[in-house]
C-alpha positions in Angstrom: -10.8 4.8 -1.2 -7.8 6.4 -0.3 -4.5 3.7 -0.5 -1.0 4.0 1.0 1.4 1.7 -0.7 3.8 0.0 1.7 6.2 -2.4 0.2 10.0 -4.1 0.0 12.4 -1.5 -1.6 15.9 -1.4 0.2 18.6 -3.8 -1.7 16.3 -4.2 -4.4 17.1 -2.9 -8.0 15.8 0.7 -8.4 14.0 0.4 -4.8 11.9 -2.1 -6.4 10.2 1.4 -8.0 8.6 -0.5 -11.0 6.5 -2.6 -8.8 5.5 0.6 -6.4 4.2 2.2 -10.2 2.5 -0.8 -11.5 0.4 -1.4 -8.2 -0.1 2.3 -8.1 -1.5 2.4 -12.0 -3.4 -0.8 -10.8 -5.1 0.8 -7.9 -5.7 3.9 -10.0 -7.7 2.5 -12.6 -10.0 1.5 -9.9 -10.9 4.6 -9.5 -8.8 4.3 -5.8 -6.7 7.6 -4.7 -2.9 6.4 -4.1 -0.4 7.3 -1.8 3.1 6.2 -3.1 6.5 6.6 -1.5 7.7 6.6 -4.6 6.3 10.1 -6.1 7.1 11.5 -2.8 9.5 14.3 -2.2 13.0 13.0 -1.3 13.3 13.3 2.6 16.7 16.3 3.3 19.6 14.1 3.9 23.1 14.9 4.3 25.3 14.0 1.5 28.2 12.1 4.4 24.6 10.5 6.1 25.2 6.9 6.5 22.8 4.3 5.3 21.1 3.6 8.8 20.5 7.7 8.6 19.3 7.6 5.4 16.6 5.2 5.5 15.5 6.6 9.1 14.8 9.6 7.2 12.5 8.1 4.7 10.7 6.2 7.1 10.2 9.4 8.9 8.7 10.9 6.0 6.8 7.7 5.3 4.7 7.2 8.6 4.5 11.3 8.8 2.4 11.1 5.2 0.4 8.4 7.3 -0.6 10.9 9.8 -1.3 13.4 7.4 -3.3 11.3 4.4 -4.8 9.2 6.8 -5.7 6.4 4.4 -8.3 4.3 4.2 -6.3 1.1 4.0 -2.4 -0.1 3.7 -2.2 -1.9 0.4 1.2 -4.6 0.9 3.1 -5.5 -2.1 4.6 -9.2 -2.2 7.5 -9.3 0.0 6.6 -7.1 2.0 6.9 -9.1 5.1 10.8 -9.1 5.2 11.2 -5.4 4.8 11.6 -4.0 8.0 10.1 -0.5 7.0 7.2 -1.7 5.5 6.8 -4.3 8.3 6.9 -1.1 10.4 4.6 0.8 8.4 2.1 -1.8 8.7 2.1 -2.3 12.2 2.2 1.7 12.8 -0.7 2.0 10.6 -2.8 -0.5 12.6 -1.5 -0.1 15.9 -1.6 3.5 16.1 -3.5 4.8 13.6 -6.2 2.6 13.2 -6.2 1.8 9.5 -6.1 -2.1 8.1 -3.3 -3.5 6.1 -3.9 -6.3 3.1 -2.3 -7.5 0.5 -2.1 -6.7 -2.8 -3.5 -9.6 -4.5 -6.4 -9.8 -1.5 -7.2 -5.9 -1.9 -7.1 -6.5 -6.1 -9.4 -9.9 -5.5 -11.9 -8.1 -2.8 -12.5 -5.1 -5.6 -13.4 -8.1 -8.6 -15.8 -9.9 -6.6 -19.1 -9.1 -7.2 -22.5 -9.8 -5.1 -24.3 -13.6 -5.6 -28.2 -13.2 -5.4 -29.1 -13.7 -2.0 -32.6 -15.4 -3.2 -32.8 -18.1 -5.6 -35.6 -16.1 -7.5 -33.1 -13.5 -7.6 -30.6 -15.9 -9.8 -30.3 -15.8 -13.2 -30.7 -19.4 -13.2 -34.3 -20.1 -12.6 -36.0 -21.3 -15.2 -38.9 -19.0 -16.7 
């Protein structure tokens, strides 16, 4: 599957970058193709841009790789629910595009589970 990572990063320490790279190395070693903002080109802001600029520009550049990767699903990192661009991401994503949004931990759960036998003779438990 392809994966878009959307996640808390403004005010946090380093844009909260180690938690964008460990999710993305997670995700990887699934054998899942990963979009993260994080290895993205910088967006071209002026040096004088003021904050509320600055991270217009990235979300630009953020819901633009949307359109173009068109992922198969958003994956949410914890917190993500009181950052306003990744709140925005999300909703974009589903809204618009299409494309579902789930938590980490419920997207790393979902790819661990593994099918039960759907007949008892099927189970490992019967007795021979």
């Amino acid at each position: 599957m392809k994966l878009y990572i959307s996640g808390p990063m403004t005010g946090l320490q380093h844009y909260n970058r180690q938690s964008f790279e460990t999710a993305a190395q997670s995700l990887r070693s699934k054998g899942h193709t990963v979009v993260n903002p994080t290895e993205l080109p910088e967006p071209v802001v002026p040096p004088d841009a003021s904050e509320a600029i600055s991270w217009s520009a990235y979300l630009v550049r953020d819901l633009a790789v949307l359109n173009e990767e068109k992922p198969d699903c958003i994956i949410l990192l914890p917190g993500w629910r009181t950052s306003r661009g990744a709140c925005l991401e999300a909703h974009y994503a589903k809204e618009t595009l299409g494309i579902p949004a789930k938590a980490l931990g419920e997207f790393l759960a979902e790819s661990y589970a593994f099918p039960w036998p759907s007949k008892k003779e099927e189970s490992n438990d019967n007795p021979r």
